[in-house]
Each structure stands twice: as C-alpha cells, then as structure tokens.
C-alpha angles and dihedrals in degrees: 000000000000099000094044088047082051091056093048088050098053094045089056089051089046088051093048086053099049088051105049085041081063099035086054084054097041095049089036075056092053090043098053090042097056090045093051089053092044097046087054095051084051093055088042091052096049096051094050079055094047090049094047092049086049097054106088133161123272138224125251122260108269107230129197117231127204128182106239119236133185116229143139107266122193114248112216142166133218121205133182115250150195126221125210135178112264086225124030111190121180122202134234135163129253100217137028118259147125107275109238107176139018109199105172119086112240112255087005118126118255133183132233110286098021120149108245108163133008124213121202109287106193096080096060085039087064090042093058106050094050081055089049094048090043089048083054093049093055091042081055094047094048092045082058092046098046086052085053103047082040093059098030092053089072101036089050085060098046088051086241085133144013122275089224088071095046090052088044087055093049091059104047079050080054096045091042090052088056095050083056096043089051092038086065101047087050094054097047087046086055093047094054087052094058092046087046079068096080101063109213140191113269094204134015115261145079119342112221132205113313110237100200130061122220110268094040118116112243125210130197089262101053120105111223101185143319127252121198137203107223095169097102107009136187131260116207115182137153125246140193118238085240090061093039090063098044101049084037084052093068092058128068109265087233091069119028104147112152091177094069120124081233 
C-alpha cells in the first residue's frame, strides 16, 4: 500500500509540473504577443507626432508683377533651316594619273586657284619634251624647205630648172609649215597636261572630305573632292502657306520674289 500510494503521488507531482511547464509558456505567448501590439501603437503614435512636428506652414508663392503697357510689339517666326554653298563645285582631275600628294586640309578654307591634289608628273613630262623634240624637228624640215624655195625662185626664172620642181618645193615649204604649226600645239597641249597634274580649287571656299587616297588612280571622271562657297550661302527652310501670304502681302504682289540676295 505504501509503495503503490508513493507512485500515485509522484505521478500527481509529475502531472503539476507538466501543467504549470505549459501554463509558464502559455502565459511567456500572451506576453510576447501584447508587447509586440503595444510596441507597434507606440511607433504609430510617434509617427502621427512626427507628421504632425514636421508640418509646418508654408509661405506664400512669391509672383512677379509687371505694369502693363501698351505698345506695338514686332511679330516674328523662327524656322528651322538648311544651309547650303552657294557654289558647289566638285573636283575632278584633267588628266589620268596616280595621285602623289593631297595638300589641302580637309574642311579647311581654301582660295581660287589653290592646289588641292597632285597627280604623278613624270608621265606628261615625258610627254612635253617628245612634243618639243618633234616641234624642232619640223622647225628643222621647213628651214630646209624655205633654202630650197629661196634658190630654186631665181633659177626657175632663168629656165635653169623646171618649174615642176620650184612648185614641188613650195609645197614641201607648205607641208613643212603645217608639221610646225602642229609641233607647237602639241607642245603647248603637252604643257597644259603636265600642269593639269596639280589639281586646283576652282572657286574659293570650304574644302570638303577628299574622296580619294593617295595611291589611287584617278580618271577624268573621279571626283576627288567638293569646294563650297559658303560667301554668300544659301538658306533653305520650310514655310507654311499662312506665313508665305503674309510675308508675300508686304510686298507688292508684282514682285514677290523671297529668293532675292536683298
């Protein structure tokens, strides 16, 4: 009886334990949970405050103020527009020829007359001076010719000799006059190719992007580059046909013209 009375003690002690172990956790739960609530009315709380500091009056909006006058007042319209060279001209070389040398800067300005590219000279120099051997040749022919028609003129009258062989004479003088004539255009053909060489402006002006690089063989139909004038230059901008009549309306409607210089 006694040890059976011991065992149903201790069980009741076990069980007392066991519920006051789960009331404490139970109870430490509903603690944490009130703080939590409360320490989250307190942050809410001091916000609102916070706001509520913080808020403070402002100043009014400060206005500018201007006296009104009546005056006349210019109307006026801006476009947006396009310039363009007044003259744009493109260059090209005059003769054919392997380009040496570029001595412009592009988009820099240049002047008339300016060298702008140089193609390779040797060619046409070798050009000239064959037309100027051939032109001496034919100054030497008709000298020969002239000493014959001057010694044949008096023997023909004297009958030393036929006049078949005077007239034959004159016309050799006549043929030889021709290879001269042609012996200096030749020449001077020759001495304008081999200033053709040196490729200059045409105009004065900007210089735009070359569109060769040296090395390359230029044609007469390559463009090299473009020059333009820029002095005076050219506006292009784009109008209603509102804005067309009433600038046309101050002029008189014989002689409109908004592409004038004026």
């Amino acid at each position: 009886m006694i040890g059976w009375g011991s065992g149903r003690l201790r069980n009741s002690l076990r069980g007392a334990r066991e519920e006051n172990s789960l009331n404490g956790k139970r109870f430490s739960f509903r603690n944490s949970f009130l703080l939590i609530i409360f320490g989250s009315l307190l942050c809410l709380c001091s916000g609102c405050a916070q706001s509520r500091s913080s808020a403070r009056p402002q100043r009014p909006p400060e206005v500018e103020v201007a006296t009104v006058v009546q005056k006349d007042v210019r109307v006026y319209s801006e476009w947006v527009a396009t310039l363009d060279g007044y003259v744009n001209a493109q260059i090209q070389p005059q003769v054919t020829g392997y380009l040496i040398r570029q001595d412009y800067r592009e988009g820099s300005f240049v002047h008339k007359d300016d060298v702008l590219f140089e193609i390779d000279p040797r060619p046409f120099q070798a050009l000239l001076d064959q037309a100027k051997a051939q032109l001496a040749q034919a100054e030497a022919q008709l000298g020969n010719a002239t000493l014959n028609v001057n010694r044949d003129i008096p023997e023909a009258q004297a009958k030393a000799i036929p006049q078949s062989q005077l007239d034959t004479d004159l016309q050799t003088q006549l043929a030889d006059k021709a290879a001269v004539e042609a012996g200096r255009a030749a020449v001077e053909q020759a001495a304008l190719n081999l200033g053709f060489t040196k490729v200059r402006s045409l105009i004065s002006g900007i210089a735009g992007i070359a569109q060769v690089q040296v090395g390359n063989l230029v044609t007469l139909t390559t463009v090299l580059t473009g020059v333009s004038q820029v002095d005076p230059i050219k506006a292009y901008f784009p109008i209603t046909g509102e804005e067309y009549l009433r600038i046309a309306g101050k002029f008189s409607p014989d002689t409109v013209n908004l592409f004038s210089k004026s």
